[in-house]
C-alpha positions in Angstrom: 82.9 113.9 123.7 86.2 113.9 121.5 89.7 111.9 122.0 91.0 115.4 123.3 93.0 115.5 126.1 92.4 112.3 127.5 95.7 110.2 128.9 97.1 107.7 126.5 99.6 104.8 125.8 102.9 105.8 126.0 103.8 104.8 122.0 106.4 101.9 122.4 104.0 100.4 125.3 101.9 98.7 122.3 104.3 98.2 119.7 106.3 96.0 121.4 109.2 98.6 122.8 110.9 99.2 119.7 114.0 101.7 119.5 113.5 104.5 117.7 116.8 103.4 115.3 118.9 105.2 112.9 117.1 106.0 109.5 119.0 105.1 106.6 122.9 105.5 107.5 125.0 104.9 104.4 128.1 103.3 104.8 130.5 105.9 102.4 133.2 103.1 101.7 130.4 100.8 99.5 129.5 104.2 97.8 130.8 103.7 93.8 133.5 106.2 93.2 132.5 109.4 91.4 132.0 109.8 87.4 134.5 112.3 85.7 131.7 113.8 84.2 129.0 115.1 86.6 125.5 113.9 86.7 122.1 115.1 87.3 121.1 115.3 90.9 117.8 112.9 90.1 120.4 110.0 88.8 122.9 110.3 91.9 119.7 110.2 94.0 118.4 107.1 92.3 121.2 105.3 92.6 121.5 106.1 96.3 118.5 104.7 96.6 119.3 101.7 95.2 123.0 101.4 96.8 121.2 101.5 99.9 118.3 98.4 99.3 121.5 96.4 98.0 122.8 96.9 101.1 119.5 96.2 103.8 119.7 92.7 104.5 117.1 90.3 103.5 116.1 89.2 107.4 115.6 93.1 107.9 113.9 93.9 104.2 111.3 91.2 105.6 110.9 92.7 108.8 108.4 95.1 109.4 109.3 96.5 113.0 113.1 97.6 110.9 111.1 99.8 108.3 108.7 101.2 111.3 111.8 102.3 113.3 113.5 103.2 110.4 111.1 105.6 109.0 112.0 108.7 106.6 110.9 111.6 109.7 113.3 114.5 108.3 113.7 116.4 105.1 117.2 115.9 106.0 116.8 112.2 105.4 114.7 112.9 102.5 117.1 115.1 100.5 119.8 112.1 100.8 117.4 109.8 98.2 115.5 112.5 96.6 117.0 115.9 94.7 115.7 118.2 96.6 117.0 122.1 95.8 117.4 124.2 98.9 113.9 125.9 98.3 112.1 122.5 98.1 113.7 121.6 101.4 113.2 124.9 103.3 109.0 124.4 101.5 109.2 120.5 102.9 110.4 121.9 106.2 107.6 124.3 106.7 104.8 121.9 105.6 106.4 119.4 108.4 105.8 121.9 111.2 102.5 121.7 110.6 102.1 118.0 108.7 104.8 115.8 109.9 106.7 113.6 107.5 106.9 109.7 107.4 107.8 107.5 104.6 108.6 103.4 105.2 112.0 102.8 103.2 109.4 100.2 101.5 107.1 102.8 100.2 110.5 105.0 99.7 111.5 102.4 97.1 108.4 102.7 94.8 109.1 106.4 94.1 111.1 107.7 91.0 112.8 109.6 91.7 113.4 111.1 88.2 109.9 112.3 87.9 108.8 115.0 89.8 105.3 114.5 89.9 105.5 110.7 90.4 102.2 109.2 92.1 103.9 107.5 95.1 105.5 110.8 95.8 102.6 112.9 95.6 101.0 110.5 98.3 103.8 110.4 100.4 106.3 113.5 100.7 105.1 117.2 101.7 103.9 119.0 99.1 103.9 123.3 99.4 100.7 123.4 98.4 99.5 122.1 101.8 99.7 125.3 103.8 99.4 127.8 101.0 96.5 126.4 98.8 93.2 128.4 99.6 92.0 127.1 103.3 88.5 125.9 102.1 88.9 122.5 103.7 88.0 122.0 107.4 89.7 119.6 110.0 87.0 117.2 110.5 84.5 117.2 107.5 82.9 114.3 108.6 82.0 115.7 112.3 83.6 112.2 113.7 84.0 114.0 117.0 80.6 115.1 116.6 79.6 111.6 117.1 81.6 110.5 119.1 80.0 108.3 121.8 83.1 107.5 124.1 86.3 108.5 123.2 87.8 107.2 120.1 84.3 105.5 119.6 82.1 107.3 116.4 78.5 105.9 115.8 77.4 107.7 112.8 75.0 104.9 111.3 72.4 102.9 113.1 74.3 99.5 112.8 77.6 99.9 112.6 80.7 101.4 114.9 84.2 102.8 114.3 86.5 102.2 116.4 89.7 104.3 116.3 92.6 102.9 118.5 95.4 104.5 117.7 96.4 107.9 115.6 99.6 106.4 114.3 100.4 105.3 111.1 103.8 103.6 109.4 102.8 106.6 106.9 101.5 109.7 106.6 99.5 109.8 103.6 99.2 113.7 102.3 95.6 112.9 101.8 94.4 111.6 105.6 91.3 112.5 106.4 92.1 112.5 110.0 94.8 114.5 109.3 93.9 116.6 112.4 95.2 114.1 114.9 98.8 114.5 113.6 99.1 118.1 115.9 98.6 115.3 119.1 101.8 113.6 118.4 101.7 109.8 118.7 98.6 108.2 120.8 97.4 104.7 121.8 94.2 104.8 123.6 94.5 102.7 126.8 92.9 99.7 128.2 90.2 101.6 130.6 89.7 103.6 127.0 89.2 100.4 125.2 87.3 98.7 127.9 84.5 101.8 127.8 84.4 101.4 124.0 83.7 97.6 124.6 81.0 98.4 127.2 78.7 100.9 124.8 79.0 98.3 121.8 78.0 95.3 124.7 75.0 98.0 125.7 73.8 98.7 122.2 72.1 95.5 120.4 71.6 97.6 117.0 75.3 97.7 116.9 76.2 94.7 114.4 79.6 95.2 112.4 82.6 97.3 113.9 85.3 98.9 112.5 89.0 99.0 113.5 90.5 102.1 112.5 93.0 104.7 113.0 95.7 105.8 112.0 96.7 102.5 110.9 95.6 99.5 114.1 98.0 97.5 112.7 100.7 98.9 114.2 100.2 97.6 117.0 101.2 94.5 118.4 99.4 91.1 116.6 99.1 90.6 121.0 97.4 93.6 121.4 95.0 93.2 118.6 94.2 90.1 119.4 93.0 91.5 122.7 90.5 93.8 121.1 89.1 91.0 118.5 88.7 88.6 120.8 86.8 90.4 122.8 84.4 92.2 120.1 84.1 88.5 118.9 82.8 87.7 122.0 79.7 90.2 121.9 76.6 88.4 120.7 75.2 90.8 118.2 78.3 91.8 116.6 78.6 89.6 113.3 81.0 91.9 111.1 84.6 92.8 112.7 86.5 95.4 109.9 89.8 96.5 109.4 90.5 99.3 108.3 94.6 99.5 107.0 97.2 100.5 104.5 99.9 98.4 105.8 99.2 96.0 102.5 100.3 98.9 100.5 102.9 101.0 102.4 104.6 98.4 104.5 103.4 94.7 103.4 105.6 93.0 105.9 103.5 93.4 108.3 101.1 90.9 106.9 103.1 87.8 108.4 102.0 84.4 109.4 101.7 85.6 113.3 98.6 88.6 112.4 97.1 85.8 109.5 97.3 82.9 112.0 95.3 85.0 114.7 92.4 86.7 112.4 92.0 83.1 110.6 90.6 82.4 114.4 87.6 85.6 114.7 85.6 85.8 111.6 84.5 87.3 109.6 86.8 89.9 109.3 87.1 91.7 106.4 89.8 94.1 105.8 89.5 97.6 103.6 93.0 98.9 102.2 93.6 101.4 100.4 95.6 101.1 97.0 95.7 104.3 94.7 97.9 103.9 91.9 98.7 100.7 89.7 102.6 101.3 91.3 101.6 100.4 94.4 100.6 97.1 93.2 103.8 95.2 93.7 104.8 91.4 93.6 105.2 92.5 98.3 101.5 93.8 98.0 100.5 90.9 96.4 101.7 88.1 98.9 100.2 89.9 101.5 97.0 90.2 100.1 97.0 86.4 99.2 98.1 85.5 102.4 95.2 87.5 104.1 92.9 86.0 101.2 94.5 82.1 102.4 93.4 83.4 106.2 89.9 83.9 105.0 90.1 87.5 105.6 88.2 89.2 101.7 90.4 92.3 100.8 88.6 95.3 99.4 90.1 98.0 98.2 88.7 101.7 99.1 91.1 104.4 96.5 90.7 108.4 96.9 90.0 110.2 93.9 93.2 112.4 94.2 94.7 115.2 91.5 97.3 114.4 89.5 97.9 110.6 90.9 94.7 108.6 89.6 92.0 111.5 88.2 91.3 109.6 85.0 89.4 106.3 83.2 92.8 104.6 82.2 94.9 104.8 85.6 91.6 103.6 87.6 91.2 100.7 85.2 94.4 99.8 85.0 94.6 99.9 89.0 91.4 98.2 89.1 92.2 95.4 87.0 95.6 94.8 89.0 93.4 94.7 92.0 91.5 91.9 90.9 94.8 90.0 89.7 96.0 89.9 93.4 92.7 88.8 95.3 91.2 92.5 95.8 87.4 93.4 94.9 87.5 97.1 94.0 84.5 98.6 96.8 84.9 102.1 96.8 86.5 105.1 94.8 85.9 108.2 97.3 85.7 111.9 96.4 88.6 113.3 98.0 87.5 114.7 101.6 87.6 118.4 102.2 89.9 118.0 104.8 92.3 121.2 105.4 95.8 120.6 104.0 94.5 117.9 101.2 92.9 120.9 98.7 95.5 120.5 96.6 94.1 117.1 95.5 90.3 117.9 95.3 88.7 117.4 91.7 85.3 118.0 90.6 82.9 115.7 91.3 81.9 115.8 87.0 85.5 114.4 87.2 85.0 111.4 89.0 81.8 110.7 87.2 83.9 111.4 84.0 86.3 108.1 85.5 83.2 105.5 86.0 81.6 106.5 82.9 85.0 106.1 81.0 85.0 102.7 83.0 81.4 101.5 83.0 80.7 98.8 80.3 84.6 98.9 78.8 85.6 96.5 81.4 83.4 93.9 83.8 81.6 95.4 86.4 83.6 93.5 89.0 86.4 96.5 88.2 84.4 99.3 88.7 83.8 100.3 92.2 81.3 102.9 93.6 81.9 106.4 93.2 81.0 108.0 96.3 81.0 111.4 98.8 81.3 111.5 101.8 79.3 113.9 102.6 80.1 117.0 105.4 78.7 117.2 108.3 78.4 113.6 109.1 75.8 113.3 106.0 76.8 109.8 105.8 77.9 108.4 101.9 75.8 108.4 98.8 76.5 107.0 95.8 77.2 108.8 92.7 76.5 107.8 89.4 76.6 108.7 85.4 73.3 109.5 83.9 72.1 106.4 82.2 68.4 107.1 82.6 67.6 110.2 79.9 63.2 110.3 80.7 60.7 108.4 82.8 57.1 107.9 82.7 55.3 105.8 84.8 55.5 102.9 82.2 58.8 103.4 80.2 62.5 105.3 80.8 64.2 106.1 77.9 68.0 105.4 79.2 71.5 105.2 76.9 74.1 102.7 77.3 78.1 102.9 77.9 78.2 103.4 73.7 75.7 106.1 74.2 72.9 104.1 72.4 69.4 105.0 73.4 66.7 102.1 74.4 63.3 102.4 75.8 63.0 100.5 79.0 59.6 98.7 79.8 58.7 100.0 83.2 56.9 97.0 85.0 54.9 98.4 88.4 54.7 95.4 91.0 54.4 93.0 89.0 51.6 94.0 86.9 52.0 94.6 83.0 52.7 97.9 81.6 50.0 99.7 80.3 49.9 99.5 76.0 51.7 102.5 74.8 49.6 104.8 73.4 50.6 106.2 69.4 52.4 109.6 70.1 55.6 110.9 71.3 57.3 110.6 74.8 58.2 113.8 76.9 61.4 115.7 76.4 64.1 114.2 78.3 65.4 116.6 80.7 68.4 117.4 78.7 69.8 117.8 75.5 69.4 114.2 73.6 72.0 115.7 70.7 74.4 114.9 73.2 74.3 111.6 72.5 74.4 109.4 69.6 73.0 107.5 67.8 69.5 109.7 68.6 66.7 107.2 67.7 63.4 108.3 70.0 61.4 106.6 68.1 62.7 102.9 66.8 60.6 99.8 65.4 59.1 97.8 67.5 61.1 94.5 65.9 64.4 96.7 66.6 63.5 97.9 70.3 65.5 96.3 72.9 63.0 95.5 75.7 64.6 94.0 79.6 63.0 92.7 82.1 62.8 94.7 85.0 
């Protein structure tokens, strides 16, 4: 059964009957007066930007319910903080009918606007390429509503539940997997929903950790969540309660002492985000992850492998190191799903390999997450790994190093002590060896580097 066409929530019924508000009205008279001498478009846009944070008070700048309501919805809105030339707007405007458009005014500040290609923008405004790259992607990769067991309920693997309350976000990532939902417009599922999600996890003792997901949960109410929690808590065989949310990156504020104070009271929960790009790392980001950290709530961090925004060895370590600098263990660096509308972000999977092997052994292995597909069809996820491991025989692998150094491997088999090595040559490995270097097959027995298995 899928979430289709069942009744839901009206939207402001669980986010606490917030206004829609105005988004972003300047007041002209603050506006500097104009230069003599004209500037580019980018500069005037920059500095509108930052007219308008001077002027957001700090009560509201710390409030996330005033970025929610103020959202960036319009390319309208858009084109007053970013140059946009009538073509890109008309481009942004088709995308939207298709792929809406929302930006916090938090997340709207971390984009420069001088560079075209900027990161935060790529994530975060329409791109062209959505609707006219080639349609190879499919809406639900993953076959979620394949499994779904009640609506908004997917149990794809034996032990564990997702949980998807709500399709809305505070931002609509370019990337989503569930990207699908956005066609439904805005949808909380209700409490008989809820409750009948409740009664197949009570009714299925294998099920041990559940997910919260969405969209983002977290926009609802702290209230509202704290229904759901405390009743999952309350089922016997459930010992892991996740949360799956971006709000630490795209709209921090809403990590305040009200949501810490109530999760500090149902673990262990553990809470997935979903940081890309070392600019998203901000001093905001950081307080909220330490103040989920204080709450005992671990912070792990699960980054896309997207085009363009993070495809290389040096952006993921640097992201990965600033990570671990503010509390958050690196778990997992996806391959970008093939969902329609994201194609314009796929790489090769040799790419992402390219990444961990650039990363594995040049920094600790605490930075370097797993690599891993998730693979179509509801294949589940495998991990994905560099070749380390050049031959094997039953006794000894032959395997290379992060420098490319090759070592011969004692192969122990339960226990028992390899058999002697007999006096001639090992197989061909299975591939070139001149690949690597140095190339010594064959080393001294005072020189070979022997671990224990």
């Amino acid at each position: 059964m899928t979430m289709l066409g069942v009744k839901k929530k009206s939207l402001f019924s669980s986010i606490e009957e917030e206004p829609p508000g105005e988004c972003f009205v300047q007041n002209e008279v603050d506006e500097p007066p104009s230069c003599e001498v004209d500037e580019p478009p980018s500069i005037l846009a920059a500095r509108k930007v930052e007219s308008f944070l001077r002027q957001v008070p700090e009560e509201s700048w710390n409030d996330w319910k005033w970025h929610f309501r103020n959202r960036i919805t319009t390319v309208e809105e858009l084109s007053k903080y970013i140059p946009l030339s009538p073509l890109e707007q008309e481009q942004i405007r088709l995308v939207a009918r298709k792929y809406p458009l929302s930006i916090t005014p938090y997340y709207l500040s971390l984009i420069d606007v001088n560079n075209p290609v900027d990161p935060i923008r790529a994530q975060s405004v329409p791109c062209f390429s959505e609707i006219t790259c080639n349609a190879t992607g499919v809406e639900d990769p993953l076959e979620e509503g394949k499994h779904s067991v009640v609506p908004g309920l997917v149990h794809r693997y034996p032990d564990r539940v997702l949980m998807v309350m709500t399709d809305l976000c505070s931002m609509l990532c370019r990337h989503c997997t569930r990207k699908r939902e956005w066609k439904n417009g805005g949808w909380v599922h209700s409490d008989i929903e809820i409750d009948r999600m409740l009664d197949y996890i009570k009714s299925h003792p294998e099920v041990r950790d559940v997910i919260i997901s969405g969209g983002d949960p977290l926009v609802l109410s702290t209230q509202c969540l704290e229904s759901v929690i405390s009743q999952i808590r309350q089922i016997p065989h459930v010992e892991i309660i996740r949360i799956g949310t971006r709000f630490p990156v795209v709209l921090p504020q809403r990590i305040d002492d009200e949501l810490c104070n109530m999760l500090s009271k149902y673990g262990p929960i553990w809470l997935n985000t979903h940081f890309n790009h070392p600019n998203e790392i901000t001093p905001e980001a950081a307080r909220a992850c330490d103040n989920l950290v204080r709450a005992g709530v671990p912070v792990n961090n699960q980054c896309v492998l997207l085009k363009g925004v993070n495809d290389t060895a040096e952006i993921q370590t640097k992201l990965c190191h600033g990570l671990l600098k503010i509390k958050v263990r690196p778990y997992y660096l996806f391959q970008c799903d093939e969902v329609e509308g994201t194609e314009h972000f796929w790489t090769s999977v040799d790419t992402g390999i390219k990444v961990i092997e650039g990363m594995r052994g040049h920094t600790s292995g605490l930075a370097v997450p797993t690599y891993v597909i998730d693979l179509p069809n509801g294949g589940g996820k495998i991990p994905v790994q560099p070749d380390y491991i050049l031959m094997k025989t039953q006794d000894e692998m032959l395997v290379r190093n992060y420098q490319g150094r090759i070592f011969t491997y004692k192969n122990a088999r339960n226990g028992k002590k390899p058999a002697a090595r007999k006096n001639k040559m090992l197989p061909q490995p299975l591939f070139p060896m001149e690949e690597f270097e140095p190339q010594p097959v064959r080393v001294k027995r005072e020189n070979r580097a022997y671990l224990r298995s």
